[in-house]
GULUMPA-971898 format. One line per field, with one value per residue (C-alpha): residue number from 1; x, y, z. Coordinates in steps of 0.25 Angstrom, whole numbers. Layout:
<sites>
k	c(NUM:...)
xx	c(X:...)
yy	c(Y:...)
zz	c(Z:...)
</sites>
This chain:
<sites>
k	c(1:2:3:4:5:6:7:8:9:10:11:12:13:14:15:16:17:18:19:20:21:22:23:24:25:26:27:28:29:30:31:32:33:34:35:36:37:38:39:40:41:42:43:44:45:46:47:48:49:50:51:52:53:54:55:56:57:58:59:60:61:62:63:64:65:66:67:68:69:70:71:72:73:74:75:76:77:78:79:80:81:82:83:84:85:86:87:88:89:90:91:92:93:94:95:96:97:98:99:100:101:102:103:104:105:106:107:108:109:110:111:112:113:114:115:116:117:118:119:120:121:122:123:124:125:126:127:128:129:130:131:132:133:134:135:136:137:138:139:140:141:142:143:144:145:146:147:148:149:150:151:152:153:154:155:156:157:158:159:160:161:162:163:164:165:166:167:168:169:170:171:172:173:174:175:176:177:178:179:180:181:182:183:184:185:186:187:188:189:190:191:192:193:194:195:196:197:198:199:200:201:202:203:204:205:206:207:208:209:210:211:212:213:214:215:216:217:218:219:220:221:222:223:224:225:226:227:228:229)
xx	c(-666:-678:-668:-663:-678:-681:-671:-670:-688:-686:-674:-683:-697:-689:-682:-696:-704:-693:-693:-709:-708:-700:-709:-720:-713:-712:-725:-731:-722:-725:-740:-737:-729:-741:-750:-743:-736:-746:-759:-761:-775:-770:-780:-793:-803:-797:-784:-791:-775:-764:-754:-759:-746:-737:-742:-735:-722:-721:-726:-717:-705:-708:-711:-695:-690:-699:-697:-680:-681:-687:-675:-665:-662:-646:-646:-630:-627:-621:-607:-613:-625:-638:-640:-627:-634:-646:-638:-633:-647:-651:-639:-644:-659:-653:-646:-658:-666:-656:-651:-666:-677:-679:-684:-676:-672:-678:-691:-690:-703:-711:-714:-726:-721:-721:-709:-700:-687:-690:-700:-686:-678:-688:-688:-674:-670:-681:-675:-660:-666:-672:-662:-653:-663:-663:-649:-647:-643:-628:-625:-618:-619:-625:-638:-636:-636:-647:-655:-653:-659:-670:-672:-672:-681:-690:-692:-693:-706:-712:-725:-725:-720:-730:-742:-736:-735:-750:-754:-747:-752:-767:-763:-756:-767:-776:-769:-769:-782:-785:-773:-781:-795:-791:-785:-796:-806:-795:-790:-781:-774:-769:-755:-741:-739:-753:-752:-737:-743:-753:-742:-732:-745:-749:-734:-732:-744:-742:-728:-732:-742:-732:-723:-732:-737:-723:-721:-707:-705:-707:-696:-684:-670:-666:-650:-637:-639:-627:-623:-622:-609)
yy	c(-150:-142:-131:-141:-146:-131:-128:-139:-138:-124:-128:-140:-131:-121:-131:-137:-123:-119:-132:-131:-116:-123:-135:-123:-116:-129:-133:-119:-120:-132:-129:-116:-121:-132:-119:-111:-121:-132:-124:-131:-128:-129:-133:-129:-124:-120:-112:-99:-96:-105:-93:-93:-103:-93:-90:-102:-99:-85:-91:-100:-90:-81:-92:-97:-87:-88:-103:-100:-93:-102:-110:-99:-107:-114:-130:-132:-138:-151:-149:-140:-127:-132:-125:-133:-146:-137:-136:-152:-156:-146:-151:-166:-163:-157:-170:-179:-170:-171:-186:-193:-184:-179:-166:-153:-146:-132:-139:-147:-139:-137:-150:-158:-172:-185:-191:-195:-190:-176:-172:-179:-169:-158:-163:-162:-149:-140:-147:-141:-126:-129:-131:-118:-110:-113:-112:-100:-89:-96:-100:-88:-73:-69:-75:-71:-58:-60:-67:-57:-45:-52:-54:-40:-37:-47:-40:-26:-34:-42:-36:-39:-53:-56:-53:-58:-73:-71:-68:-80:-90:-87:-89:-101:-108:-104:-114:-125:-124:-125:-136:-144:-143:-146:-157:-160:-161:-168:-181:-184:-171:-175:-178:-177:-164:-158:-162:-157:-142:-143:-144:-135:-124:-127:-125:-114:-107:-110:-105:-91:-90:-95:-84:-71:-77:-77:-64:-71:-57:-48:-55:-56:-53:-43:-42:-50:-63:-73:-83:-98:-102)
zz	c(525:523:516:507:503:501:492:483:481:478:468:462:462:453:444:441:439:429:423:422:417:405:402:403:392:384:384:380:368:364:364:358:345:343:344:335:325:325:328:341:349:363:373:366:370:382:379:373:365:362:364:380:381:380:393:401:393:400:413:414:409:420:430:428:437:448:447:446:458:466:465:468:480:481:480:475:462:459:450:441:442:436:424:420:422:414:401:404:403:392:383:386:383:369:365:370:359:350:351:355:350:334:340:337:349:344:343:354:363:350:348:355:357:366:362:375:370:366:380:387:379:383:398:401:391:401:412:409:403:418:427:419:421:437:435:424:434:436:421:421:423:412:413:430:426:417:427:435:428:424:438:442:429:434:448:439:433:444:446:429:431:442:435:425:430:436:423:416:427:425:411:413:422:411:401:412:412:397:396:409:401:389:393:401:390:379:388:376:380:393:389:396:390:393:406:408:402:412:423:418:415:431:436:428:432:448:447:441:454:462:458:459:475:481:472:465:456:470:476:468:472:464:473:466:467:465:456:463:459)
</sites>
């Protein structure tokens, strides 16, 4: 029972850190095209440079594997391998945009809105990129393989990745601070998305730190792994 347990918090801890890594991403570019295409000032007089939040975008694209591999554990499927019930999502996600929302999909994450049916259509198209990304080494061989040399790259440059992430998690905790005060000072800030930056900001950061103390780069298995049929 205690196994079972272990598996299935390491397998839910991993969908939900790729999940946050993604809304991460998200919300830096949404802030970023209101800074560059609408002349936002983000979180004066704190944030020294609005170009800082490109900052969580590559902390959160180097955090994905760590947070893949903390998953790497076998649960079983039902019917079908998850990145199929990924695309199923992301195809359903597509049609809810197009069917319910007046929002262009190429558009969809540069736009700051509250309108339910487009954060709906956000919600679940990140939840089915999510579980095909958990499940991206069996879609076929091609992107294995693939998977695979990056992963041998990756252990090539991990003393370059882990200073890497130490770096990008001061910086990161950095703009949860200017976020937190800002919002602090403005109370007409504190809105579901404020609030939902400062989570994914703290997550991402605690997630780089994470990685360089159980040393994730120094340990990779660099031998043939198997595909899960």
């Amino acid at each position: 029972m205690h196994r079972v347990v272990s598996v299935y918090g390491r397998k839910i801890a991993s969908v939900a850190l790729i999940f946050n890594a993604l809304l991460t991403i998200s919300c830096a570019v949404g802030l970023l095209w209101g800074f560059y295409a609408e002349n936002w000032v983000l979180y004066a007089p704190y944030l020294i440079n609005g170009n800082l939040f490109w900052v969580p975008i590559a902390a959160a694209i180097i955090n994905i594997f760590p947070a893949a591999h903390i998953g790497k554990v076998h649960t079983g499927r039902l019917w079908f391998h998850h990145y199929v019930y990924g695309f199923l999502v992301l195809l359903s996600s597509v049609a809810w945009i197009v069917l319910f929302t007046s929002v262009s999909i190429l558009s969809l994450f540069f736009i700051n809105t509250t309108n339910l049916a487009v954060n709906i259509g956000r919600f679940f198209m990140l939840g089915g990129l999510t579980l095909v990304l958990d499940d991206l080494p069996d879609v076929n061989m091609v992107t294995f393989r693939g998977l695979q040399w990056l992963k041998a790259k990756a252990h090539q440059a991990r003393k370059f990745l882990t200073a890497a992430q130490l770096a990008l998690g001061v910086a990161t905790l950095y703009l949860l601070s200017t976020v937190t005060l800002s919002i602090a000072m403005k109370p007409q800030w504190i809105t579901v998305a404020n609030c939902i930056q400062m989570g994914t900001l703290l997550i991402t950061a605690v997630t780089c730190f994470t990685s360089i103390k159980r040393k994730t780069w120094f340990k990779l298995h660099l031998k043939h792994e198997t595909r899960i049929k």
